[in-house]
C-alpha positions in Angstrom: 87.4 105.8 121.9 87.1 108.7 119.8 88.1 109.6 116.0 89.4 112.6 115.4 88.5 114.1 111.5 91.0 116.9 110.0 90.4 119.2 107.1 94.0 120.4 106.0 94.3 123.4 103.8 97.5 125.3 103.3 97.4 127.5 106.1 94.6 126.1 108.4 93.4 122.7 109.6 89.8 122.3 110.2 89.1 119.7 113.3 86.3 117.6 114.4 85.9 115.1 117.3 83.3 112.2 117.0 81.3 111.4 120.4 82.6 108.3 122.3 79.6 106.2 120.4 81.1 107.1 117.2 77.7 108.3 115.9 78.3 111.7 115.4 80.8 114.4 114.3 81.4 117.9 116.1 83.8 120.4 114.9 86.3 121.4 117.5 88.3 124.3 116.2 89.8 125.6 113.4 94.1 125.6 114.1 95.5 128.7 111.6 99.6 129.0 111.3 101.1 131.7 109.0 102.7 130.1 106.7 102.1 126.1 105.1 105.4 124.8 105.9 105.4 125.7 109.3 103.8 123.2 111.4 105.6 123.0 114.4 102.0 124.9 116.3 99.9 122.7 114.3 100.9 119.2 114.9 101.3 120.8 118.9 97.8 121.8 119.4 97.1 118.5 117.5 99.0 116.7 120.3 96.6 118.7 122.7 93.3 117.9 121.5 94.3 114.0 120.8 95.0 113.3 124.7 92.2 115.5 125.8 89.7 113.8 123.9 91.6 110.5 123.8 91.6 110.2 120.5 92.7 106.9 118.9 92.2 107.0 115.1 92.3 110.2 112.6 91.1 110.7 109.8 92.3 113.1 107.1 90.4 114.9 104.2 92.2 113.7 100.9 91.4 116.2 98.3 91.8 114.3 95.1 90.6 116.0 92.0 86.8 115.3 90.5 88.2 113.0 87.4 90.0 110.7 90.8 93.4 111.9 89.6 96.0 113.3 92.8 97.2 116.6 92.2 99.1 119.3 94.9 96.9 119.4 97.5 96.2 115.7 97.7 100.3 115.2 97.5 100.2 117.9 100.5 97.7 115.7 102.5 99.9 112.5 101.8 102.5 113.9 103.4 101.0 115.4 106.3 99.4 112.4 107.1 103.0 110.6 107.3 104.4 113.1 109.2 100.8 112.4 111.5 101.4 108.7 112.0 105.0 109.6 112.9 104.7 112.1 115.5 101.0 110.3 116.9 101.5 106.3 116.3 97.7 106.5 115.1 96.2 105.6 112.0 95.7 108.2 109.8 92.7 107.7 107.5 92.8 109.1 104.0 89.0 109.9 103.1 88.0 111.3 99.5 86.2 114.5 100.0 85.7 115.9 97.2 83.3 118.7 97.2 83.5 118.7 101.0 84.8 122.4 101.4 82.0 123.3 98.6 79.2 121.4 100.5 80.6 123.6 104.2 80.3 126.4 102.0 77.0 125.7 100.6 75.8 125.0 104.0 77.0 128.1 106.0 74.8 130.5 102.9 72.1 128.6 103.6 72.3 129.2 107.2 73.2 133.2 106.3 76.6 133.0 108.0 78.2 136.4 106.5 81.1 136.3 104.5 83.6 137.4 107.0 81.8 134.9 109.9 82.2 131.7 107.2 85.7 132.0 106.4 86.1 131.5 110.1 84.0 128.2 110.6 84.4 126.6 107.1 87.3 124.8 107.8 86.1 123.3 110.8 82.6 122.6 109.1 84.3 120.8 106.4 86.3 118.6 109.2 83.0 117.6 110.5 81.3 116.7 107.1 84.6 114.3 106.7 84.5 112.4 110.0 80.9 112.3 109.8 80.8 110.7 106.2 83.6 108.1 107.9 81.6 107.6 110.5 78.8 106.8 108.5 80.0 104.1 107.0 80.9 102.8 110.3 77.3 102.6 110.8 76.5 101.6 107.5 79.1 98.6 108.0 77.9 97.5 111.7 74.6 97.1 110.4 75.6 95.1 107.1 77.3 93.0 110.0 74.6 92.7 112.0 72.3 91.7 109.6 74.4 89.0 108.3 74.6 88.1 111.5 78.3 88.0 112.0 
């Protein structure tokens, strides 16, 4: 089983794949379309990559606003992730990340990724930083379990 993580912005949508041990995040690709109502490419290469890497559970960057309030965007990622469950049959995992796109920015300066090379991963780095924050708490969760010993 793998979880798929998306990072949707208006005209891209940054994706990660978690390894089969759901321990870690790695992004995939970043899918680009011209314009944000046409998705028709999108959820199609999104088809793709959930049967190659038989993916059985996404989850879906919810961009709610810093005072937990849900403006546009987070509207936006509502309704993709309907349209998601539709075409897929998977759960679709709103997870808060705030400050997520901020943090894969933050990141790539620090690595000294140019302006030009960032705008190209930054997506796909923000996908990962969302699957791999789910997937933490995975972890986090197991191991509460564990020690419980349930």
């Amino acid at each position: 089983m793998r979880i798929m993580g998306l990072d949707y912005g208006s005209v891209t949508v940054g994706v990660a794949i978690s390894d089969e041990l759901l321990i870690t995040a790695q992004g995939i690709e970043t899918v680009r379309r011209k314009h944000e109502t046409k998705l028709r490419q999108t959820l199609a290469r999104l088809d793709e990559l959930i049967k190659e890497y038989n993916v059985e559970q996404i989850i879906l960057g919810y961009p709610k606003n810093m005072n937990n309030t849900i403006g546009e965007r987070a509207t936006k990622s509502e309704e993709f992730a309907d349209v998601l469950r539709r075409r897929t049959g998977l759960e679709v995992i709103l997870w808060d990340e705030r400050l997520t796109t901020a943090a894969a920015h933050q990141t790539l300066i620090l690595g000294d990724v140019g302006r030009e090379d960032r705008s190209l991963v930054v997506d796909k780095l923000a996908a990962v930083l969302i699957l791999q924050g789910y997937l933490d708490l995975l972890s986090h969760q197991k191991k509460m379990q564990d020690a419980s010993g349930n």
